[in-house]
C-alpha positions as CSV (number, residue, x, y, z in Angstrom):
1,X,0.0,0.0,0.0
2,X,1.7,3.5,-1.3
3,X,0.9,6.3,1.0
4,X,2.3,9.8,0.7
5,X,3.5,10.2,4.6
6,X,4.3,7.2,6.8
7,X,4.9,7.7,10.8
8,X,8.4,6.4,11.9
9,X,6.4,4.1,13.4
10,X,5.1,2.1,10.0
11,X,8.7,2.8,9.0
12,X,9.9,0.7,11.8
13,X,7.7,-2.1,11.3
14,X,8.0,-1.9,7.3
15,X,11.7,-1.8,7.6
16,X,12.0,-4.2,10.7
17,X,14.0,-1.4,12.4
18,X,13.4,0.3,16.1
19,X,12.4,3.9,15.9
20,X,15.4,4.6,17.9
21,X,17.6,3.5,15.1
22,X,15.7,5.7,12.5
23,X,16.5,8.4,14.8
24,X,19.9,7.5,15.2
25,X,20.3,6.8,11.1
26,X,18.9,10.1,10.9
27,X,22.1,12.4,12.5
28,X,24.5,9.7,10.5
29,X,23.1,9.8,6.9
30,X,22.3,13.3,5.3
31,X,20.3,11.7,2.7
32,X,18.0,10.5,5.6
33,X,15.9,14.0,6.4
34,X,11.7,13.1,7.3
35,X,9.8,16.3,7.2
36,X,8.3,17.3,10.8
37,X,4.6,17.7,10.4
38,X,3.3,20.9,12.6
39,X,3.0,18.6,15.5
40,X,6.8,18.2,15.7
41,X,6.0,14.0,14.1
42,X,8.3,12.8,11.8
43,X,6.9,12.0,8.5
44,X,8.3,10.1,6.2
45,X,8.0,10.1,2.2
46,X,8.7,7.0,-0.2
47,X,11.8,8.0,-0.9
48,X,12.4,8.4,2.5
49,X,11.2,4.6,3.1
50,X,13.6,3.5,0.3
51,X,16.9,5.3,2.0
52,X,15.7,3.4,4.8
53,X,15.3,0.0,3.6
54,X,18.6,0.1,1.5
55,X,20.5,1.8,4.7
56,X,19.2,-1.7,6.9
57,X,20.4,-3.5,3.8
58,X,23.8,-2.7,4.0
59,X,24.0,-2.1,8.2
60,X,22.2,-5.1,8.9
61,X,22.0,-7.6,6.3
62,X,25.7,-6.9,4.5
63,X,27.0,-6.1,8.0
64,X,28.5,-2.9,7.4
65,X,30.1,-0.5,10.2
66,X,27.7,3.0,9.5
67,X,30.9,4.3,8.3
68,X,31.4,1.8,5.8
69,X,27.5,2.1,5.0
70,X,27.8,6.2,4.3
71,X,30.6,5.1,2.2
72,X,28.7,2.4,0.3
73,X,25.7,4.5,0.0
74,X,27.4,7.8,-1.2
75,X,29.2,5.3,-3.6
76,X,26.2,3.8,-5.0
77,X,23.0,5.2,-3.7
78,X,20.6,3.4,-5.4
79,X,22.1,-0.5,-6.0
80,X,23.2,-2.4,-3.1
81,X,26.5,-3.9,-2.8
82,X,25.7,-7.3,-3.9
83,X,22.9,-8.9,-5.6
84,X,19.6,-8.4,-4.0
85,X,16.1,-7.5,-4.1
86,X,15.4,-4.2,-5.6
87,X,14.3,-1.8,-2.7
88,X,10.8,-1.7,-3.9
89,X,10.3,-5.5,-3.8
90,X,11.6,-5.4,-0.5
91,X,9.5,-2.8,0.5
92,X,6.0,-4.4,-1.0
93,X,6.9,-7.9,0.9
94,X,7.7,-5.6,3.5
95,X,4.1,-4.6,3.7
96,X,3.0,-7.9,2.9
97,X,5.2,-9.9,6.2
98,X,3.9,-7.0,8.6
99,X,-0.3,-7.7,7.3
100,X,0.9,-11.7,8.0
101,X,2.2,-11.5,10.9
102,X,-0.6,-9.2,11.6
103,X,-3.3,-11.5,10.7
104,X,-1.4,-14.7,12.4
105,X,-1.6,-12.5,15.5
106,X,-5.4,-12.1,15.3
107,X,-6.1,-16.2,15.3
């Protein structure tokens, strides 16, 4: 489901990443900047999403220091390092694991 805004709490659970951590990515990374909404709430766009989801593929899947992950990502933004899912599949079963584990909750 494409929204315009997500809360950095969807963000966590879409990226399987404490809020904490986004906060933390967030004075590390330049390229990752959420909007405030008047209410002081972090909001965060689809791009915003995607810097997110390739920054936990390199920190936590590839293992990277967050050194060697500003280098990786200001070498090559958009491709990870190896071969992997494109960030928007990852994203979309993403969405789909959280509504799963949602619905295995509820029985």
């Amino acid at each position: 489901m494409k929204k315009l805004y997500y809360s950095i709490g969807e963000v966590s659970k879409l990226a399987d990443v404490k809020p904490h951590v986004l906060r933390y990515w967030e004075s590390l990374f330049p390229e990752l900047k959420p909007q405030k909404n008047k209410a002081g709430k972090r909001t965060y766009t689809e791009q915003d999403l995607e810097v997110v989801l390739r920054l936990k593929d390199l920190i936590k899947d590839q293992k990277f220091s967050t050194a060697g992950a500003r280098k990786a990502y200001k070498k090559n933004p958009g491709e990870p390092e190896v071969a992997s899912l494109p960030v928007g599949v990852r994203r979309e079963l993403s969405e789909i694991r959280l509504f799963l584990q949602t619905l295995h909750d509820q029985l």
